[in-house]
VOGU-3710 file (C-alpha; in Angstrom, 3 decimals, decimal comma):
1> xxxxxxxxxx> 85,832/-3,617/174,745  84,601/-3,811/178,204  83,957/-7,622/177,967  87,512/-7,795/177,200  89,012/-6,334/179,650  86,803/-8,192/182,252  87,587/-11,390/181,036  91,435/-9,973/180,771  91,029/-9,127/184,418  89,400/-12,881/185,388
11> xxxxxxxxxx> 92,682/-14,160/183,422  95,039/-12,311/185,461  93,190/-13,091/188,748  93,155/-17,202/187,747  97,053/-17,220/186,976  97,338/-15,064/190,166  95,226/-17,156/192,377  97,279/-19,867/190,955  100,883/-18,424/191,148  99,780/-17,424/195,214
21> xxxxxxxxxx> 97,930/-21,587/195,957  101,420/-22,996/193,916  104,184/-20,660/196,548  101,094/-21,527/199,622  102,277/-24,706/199,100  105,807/-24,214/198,455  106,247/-22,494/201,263  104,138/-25,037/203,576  106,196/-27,815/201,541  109,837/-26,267/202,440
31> xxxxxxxxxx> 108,570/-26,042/206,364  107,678/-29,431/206,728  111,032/-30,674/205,153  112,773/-28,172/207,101  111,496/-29,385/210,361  112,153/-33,308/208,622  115,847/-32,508/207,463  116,362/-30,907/211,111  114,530/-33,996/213,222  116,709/-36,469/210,523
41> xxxxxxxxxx> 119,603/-34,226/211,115  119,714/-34,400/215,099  119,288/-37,838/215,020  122,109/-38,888/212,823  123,905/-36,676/215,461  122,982/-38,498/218,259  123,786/-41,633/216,758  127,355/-40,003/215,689  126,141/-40,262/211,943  126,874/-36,736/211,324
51> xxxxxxxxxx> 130,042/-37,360/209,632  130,394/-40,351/207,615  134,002/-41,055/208,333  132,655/-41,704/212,197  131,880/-45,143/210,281  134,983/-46,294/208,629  136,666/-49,158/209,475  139,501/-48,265/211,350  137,123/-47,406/214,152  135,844/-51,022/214,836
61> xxxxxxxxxx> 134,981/-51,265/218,475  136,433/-47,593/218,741  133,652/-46,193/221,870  135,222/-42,346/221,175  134,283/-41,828/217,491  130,730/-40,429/217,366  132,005/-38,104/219,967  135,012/-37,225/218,431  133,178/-35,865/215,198  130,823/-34,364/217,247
71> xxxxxxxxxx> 133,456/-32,083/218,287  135,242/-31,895/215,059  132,382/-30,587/213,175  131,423/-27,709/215,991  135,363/-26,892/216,377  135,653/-26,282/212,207  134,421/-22,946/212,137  137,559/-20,342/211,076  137,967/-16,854/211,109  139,719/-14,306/208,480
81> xxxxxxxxxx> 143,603/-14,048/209,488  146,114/-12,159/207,029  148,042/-13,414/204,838  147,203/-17,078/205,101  143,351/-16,331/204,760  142,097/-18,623/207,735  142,570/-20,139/211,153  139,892/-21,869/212,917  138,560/-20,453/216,016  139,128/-21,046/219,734
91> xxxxxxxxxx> 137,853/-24,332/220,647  137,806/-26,131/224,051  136,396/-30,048/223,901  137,549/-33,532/225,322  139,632/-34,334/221,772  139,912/-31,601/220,227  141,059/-28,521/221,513  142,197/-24,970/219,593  143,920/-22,159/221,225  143,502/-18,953/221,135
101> xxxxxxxxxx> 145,856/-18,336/217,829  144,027/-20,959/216,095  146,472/-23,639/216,762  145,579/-27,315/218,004  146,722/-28,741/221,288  150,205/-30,236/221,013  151,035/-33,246/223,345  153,354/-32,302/226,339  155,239/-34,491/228,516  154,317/-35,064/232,292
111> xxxxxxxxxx> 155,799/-31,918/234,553  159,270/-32,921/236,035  159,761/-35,352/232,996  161,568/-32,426/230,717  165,194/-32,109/231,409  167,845/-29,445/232,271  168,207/-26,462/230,073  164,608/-26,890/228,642  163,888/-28,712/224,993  164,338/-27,815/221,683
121> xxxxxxxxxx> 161,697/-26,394/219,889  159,998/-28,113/216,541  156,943/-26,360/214,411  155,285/-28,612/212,029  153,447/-27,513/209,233  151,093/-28,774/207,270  146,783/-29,162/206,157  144,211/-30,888/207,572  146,190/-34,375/207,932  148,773/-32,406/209,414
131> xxxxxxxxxx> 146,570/-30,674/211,870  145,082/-34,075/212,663  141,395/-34,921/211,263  140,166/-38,131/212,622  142,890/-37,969/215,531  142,472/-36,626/219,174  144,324/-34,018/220,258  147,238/-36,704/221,580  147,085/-38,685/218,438  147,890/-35,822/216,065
141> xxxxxxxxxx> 151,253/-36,515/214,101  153,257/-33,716/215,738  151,275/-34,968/219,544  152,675/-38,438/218,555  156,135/-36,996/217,427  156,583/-35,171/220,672  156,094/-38,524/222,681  158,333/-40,322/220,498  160,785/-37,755/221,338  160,473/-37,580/224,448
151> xxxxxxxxxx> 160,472/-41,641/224,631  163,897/-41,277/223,437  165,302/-38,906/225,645  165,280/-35,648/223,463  163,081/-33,447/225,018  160,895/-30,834/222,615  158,017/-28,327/222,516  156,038/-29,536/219,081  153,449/-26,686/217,987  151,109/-27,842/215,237
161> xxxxxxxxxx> 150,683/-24,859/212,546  148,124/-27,791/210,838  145,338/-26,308/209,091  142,852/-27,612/206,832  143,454/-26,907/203,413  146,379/-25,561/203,514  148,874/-24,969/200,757  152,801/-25,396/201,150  153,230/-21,399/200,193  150,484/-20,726/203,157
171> xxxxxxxxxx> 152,902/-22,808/205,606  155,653/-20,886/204,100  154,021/-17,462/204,946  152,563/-18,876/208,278  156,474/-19,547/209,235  157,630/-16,197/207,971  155,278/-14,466/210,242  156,382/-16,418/213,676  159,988/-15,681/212,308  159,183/-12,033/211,957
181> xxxxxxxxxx> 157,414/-12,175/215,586  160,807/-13,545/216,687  159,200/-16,831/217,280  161,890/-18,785/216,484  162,229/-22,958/216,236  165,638/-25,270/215,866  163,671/-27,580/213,578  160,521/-26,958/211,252  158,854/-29,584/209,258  156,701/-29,572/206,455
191> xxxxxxxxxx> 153,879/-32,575/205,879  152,552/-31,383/202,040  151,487/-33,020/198,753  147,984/-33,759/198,823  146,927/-29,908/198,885  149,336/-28,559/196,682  148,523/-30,866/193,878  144,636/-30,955/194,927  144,721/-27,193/193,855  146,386/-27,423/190,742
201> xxxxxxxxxx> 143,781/-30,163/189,988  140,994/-27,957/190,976  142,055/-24,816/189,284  144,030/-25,716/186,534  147,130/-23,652/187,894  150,257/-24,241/190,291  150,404/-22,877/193,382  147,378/-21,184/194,391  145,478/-21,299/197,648  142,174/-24,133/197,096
211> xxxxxxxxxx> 139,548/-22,145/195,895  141,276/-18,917/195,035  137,994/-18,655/192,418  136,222/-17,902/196,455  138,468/-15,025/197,275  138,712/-13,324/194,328  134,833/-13,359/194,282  134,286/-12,040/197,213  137,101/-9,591/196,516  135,235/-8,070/193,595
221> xxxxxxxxxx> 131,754/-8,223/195,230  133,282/-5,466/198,083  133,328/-2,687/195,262  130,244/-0,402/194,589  130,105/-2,015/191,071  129,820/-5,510/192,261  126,295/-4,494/194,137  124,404/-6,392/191,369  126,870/-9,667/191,264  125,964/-9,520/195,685
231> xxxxxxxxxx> 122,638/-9,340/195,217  123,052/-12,609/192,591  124,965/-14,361/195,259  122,750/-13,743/197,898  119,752/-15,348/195,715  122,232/-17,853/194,959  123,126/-18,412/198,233  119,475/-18,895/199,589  117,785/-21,129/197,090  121,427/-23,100/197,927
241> xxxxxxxxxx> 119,980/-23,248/201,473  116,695/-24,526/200,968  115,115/-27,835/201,816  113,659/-28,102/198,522  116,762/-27,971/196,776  118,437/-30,674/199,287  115,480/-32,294/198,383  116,441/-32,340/194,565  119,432/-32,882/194,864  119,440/-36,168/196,643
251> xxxxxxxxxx> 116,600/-37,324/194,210  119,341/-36,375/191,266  122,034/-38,191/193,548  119,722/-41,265/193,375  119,405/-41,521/189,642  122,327/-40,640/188,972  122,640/-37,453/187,295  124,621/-35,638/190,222  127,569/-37,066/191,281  127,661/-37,881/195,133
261> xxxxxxxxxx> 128,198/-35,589/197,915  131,905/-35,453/199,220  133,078/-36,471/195,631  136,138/-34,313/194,690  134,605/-32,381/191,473  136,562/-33,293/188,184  138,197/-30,310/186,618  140,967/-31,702/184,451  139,386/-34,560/182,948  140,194/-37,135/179,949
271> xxxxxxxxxx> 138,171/-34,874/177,733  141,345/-32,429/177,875  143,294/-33,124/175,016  146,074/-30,806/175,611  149,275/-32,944/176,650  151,397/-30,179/176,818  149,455/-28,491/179,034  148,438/-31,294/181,518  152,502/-31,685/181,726  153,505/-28,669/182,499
281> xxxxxxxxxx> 150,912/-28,178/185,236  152,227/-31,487/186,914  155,740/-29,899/186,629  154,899/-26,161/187,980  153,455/-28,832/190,968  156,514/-29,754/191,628  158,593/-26,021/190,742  156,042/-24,515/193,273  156,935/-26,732/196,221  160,573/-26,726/195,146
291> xxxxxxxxxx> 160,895/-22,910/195,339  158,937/-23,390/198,999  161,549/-25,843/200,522  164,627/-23,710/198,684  162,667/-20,518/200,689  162,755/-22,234/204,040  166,151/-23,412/203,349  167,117/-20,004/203,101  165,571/-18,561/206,299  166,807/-21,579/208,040
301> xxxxxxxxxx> 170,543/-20,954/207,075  169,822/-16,755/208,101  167,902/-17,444/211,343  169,943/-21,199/212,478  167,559/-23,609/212,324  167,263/-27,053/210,486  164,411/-28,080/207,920  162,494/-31,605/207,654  160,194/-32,090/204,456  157,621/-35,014/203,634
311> xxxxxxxxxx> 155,599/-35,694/201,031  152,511/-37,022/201,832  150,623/-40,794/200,870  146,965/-41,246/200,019  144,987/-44,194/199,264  145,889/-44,915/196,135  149,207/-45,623/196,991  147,785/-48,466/199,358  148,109/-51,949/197,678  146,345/-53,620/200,125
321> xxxxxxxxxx> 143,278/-51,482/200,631  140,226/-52,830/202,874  137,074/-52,817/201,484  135,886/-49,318/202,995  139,308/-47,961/201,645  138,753/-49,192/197,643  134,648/-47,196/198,258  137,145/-44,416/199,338  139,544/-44,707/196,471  136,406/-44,978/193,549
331> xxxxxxxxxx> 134,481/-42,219/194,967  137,446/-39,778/193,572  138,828/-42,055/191,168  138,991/-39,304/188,898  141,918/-37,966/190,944  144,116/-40,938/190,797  145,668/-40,144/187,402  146,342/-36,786/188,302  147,967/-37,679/191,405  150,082/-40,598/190,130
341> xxxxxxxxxx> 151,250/-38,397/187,268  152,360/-35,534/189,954  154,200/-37,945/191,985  155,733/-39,502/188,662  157,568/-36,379/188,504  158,242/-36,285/192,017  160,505/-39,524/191,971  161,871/-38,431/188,425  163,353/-35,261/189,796  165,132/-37,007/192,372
351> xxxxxxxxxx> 163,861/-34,315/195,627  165,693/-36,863/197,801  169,007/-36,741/196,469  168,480/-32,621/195,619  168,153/-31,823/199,478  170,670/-33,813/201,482  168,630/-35,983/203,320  165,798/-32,994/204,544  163,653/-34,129/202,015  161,525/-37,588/202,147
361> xxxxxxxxxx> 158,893/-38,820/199,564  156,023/-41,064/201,894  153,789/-42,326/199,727  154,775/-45,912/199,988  154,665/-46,082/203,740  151,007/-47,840/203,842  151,690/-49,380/200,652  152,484/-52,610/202,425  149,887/-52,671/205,042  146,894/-54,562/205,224
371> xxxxxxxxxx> 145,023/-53,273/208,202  142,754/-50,875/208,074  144,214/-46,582/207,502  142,721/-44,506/205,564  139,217/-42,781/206,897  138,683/-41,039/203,396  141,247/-40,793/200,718  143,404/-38,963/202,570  143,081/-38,616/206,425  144,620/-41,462/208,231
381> xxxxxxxxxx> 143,799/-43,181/211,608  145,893/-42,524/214,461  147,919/-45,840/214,274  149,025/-44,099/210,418  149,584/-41,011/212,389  152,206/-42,875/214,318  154,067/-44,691/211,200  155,035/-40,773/210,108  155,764/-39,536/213,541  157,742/-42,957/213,570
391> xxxxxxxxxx> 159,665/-42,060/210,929  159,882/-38,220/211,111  161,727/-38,925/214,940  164,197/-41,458/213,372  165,117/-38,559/211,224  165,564/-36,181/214,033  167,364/-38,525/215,608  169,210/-38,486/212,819  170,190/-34,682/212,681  171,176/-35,146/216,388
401> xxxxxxxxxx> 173,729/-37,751/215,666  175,223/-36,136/212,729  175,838/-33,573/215,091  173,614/-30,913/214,125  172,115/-29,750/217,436  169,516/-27,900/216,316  170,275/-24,947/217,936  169,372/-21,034/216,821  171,153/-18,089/217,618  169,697/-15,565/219,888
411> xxxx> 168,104/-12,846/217,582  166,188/-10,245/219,715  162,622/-10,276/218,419  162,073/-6,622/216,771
//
């Protein structure tokens, strides 16, 4: 009996010499690639790397871009705000710069330029291409509205209300809360599309935030009950954070078996059978941002002030796409269908015709051109930035000469 339990005893100490030798090296193997993945890191930052849109092709011979992401990735950190869920924080850089409210520096015209009795005032809302990724702070579409504006004589103060990932009903809600601030504009305009039908792609439903699945987490996990599902997360959260699994994951990148990083994730694929269900959902797209424009429509007509909508393009609506733009297209080719079926409906249910002109479907507005645009699917380059602005003046100009002069009534603030 006693030789057993000695030779039990050995056992145990082998497996646990073992089990302590195999995490020894672990844990010496996870601080070298740390301090590998950090040295590779801070030189791809130095040599503007970090971001691989710093590369794309509508920054040949650009000196500004490895800067420029420089700043965008330290001015992308956001903070909780109600209601709409996030804002990024303050920011202060040479391109990019964020106010104190979260809100991205606006071109303004040169002091003594604006004329008598002040301008009129214009928020734009919209996500990230709104808000301006890829763009300096001047470059933006509402910055480059603003000049174009002003180029023409009409004077106006153009607040961007961009932010990334954004949702039409988040712009809706942002806008409610200036209104109820009495903050009030003579002209708002709404850049939307690829978010709204991003999220029903993602999640299956119409007319939720991206990533609702997040919040309602995190909702749950700040009850007593959800102690166990935190402590999960946490242990999720930290093997997610190792070097060892960047590590694995690359290798599985390499062969093949994980899709690559940055590719949008495929939710609603052809394996989904149900045509019923993949129709309505394009529909309730379209019912969603309906209802949104038919809400601002409403508050315009109560509070006096006019409403601009556009629907956005991406880069599958490009015929003429450069080579960088068709790698940009295949690495989320699986959204293409969805996206082309969403705007199917768009044109079908005639949004043009149903809003008297406020209302203007872009997605052809690259479809002819064959320089470079697109820095990923979506974000444009600042000469794109300009074809909207372009257009969304010629429209304001438009409101001005059908004699609609933008003007509110004075409502005291509350």
């Amino acid at each position: 009996m006693r030789a057993q339990v000695k030779k039990l005893l050995l056992q145990v100490r082998e497996v646990w010499l073992i089990l302590s030798i195999t995490l020894l090296f672990l844990l010496l193997f996870e601080v070298a690639l740390s301090l590998g993945y950090a040295m590779l890191d801070r030189a791809r930052a130095d040599s503007g790397a970090a971001d691989w849109r710093a590369r794309a092709d509508v920054y040949a011979g650009v000196a500004w871009a490895r800067d420029y992401y420089r700043e965008f990735e330290e001015s992308s950190a956001t903070r909780w705000a109600s209601y709409v869920y996030w804002r990024r924080q303050p920011y202060q850089g040479r391109y990019i710069n964020v106010d104190a409210d979260g809100l991205r520096r606006t071109w303004t015209c040169a002091a003594g330029r604006a004329p008598a009795g002040g301008g009129r005032r214009i928020f734009v809302f919209g996500g990230s291409t709104l808000w301006g990724v890829g763009a300096r702070d001047d470059f933006t579409i509402p910055s480059l509205l603003a000049a174009e504006l002003a180029e023409a004589g009409t004077e106006c103060e153009v607040t961007n209300y961009g932010e990334s990932g954004y949702v039409s009903s988040q712009e809706v809600i942002a806008l409610i809360q200036e209104l109820r601030a009495g903050n009030i504009p003579d002209l708002v305009i709404f850049y939307d599309g690829v978010n709204d039908t991003y999220s029903a792609y993602q999640q299956q439903v119409a007319g939720l935030p991206q990533n609702e699945t997040n919040r309602i987490r995190e909702f749950n996990l700040s009850h007593a009950r959800g102690s166990p599902a935190l402590r999960t997360l946490c242990l999720h959260r930290m093997v997610d954070s190792l070097s060892l699994t960047r590590l694995a994951r690359g290798v599985l990148r390499r062969v093949g078996i994980m899709p690559p990083a940055g590719d949008a994730a495929t939710y609603w694929g052809d394996t989904n059978n149900d045509v019923a269900g993949k129709e309505a959902l394009f529909r309730n797209v379209l019912a969603v941002y309906r209802a949104n424009v038919r809400l601002v429509e409403a508050l315009g007509k109560q509070y006096g002030f006019q409403s601009l909508f556009y629907w956005q393009p991406t880069v599958f609506d490009k015929s003429h796409r450069t080579a960088y733009e068709e790698v940009q297209r295949k690495s989320v080719e699986g959204l293409e269908p969805f996206y082309g079926e969403v705007n199917a409906r768009l044109r079908e249910g005639k949004f043009e015709a149903e809003h008297d002109g406020a209302f203007h479907d872009l997605t052809g507005i690259f479809s002819d051109a064959s320089r470079p645009v697109y820095i990923d699917w979506c974000h444009v380059s600042e000469w794109g930035n300009g074809l909207v602005a372009e257009r969304m003046a010629a429209d304001v100009a438009g409101l001005l000469a059908a004699g609609k002069t933008l003007a509110n009534p004075v409502l005291a603030p509350p």
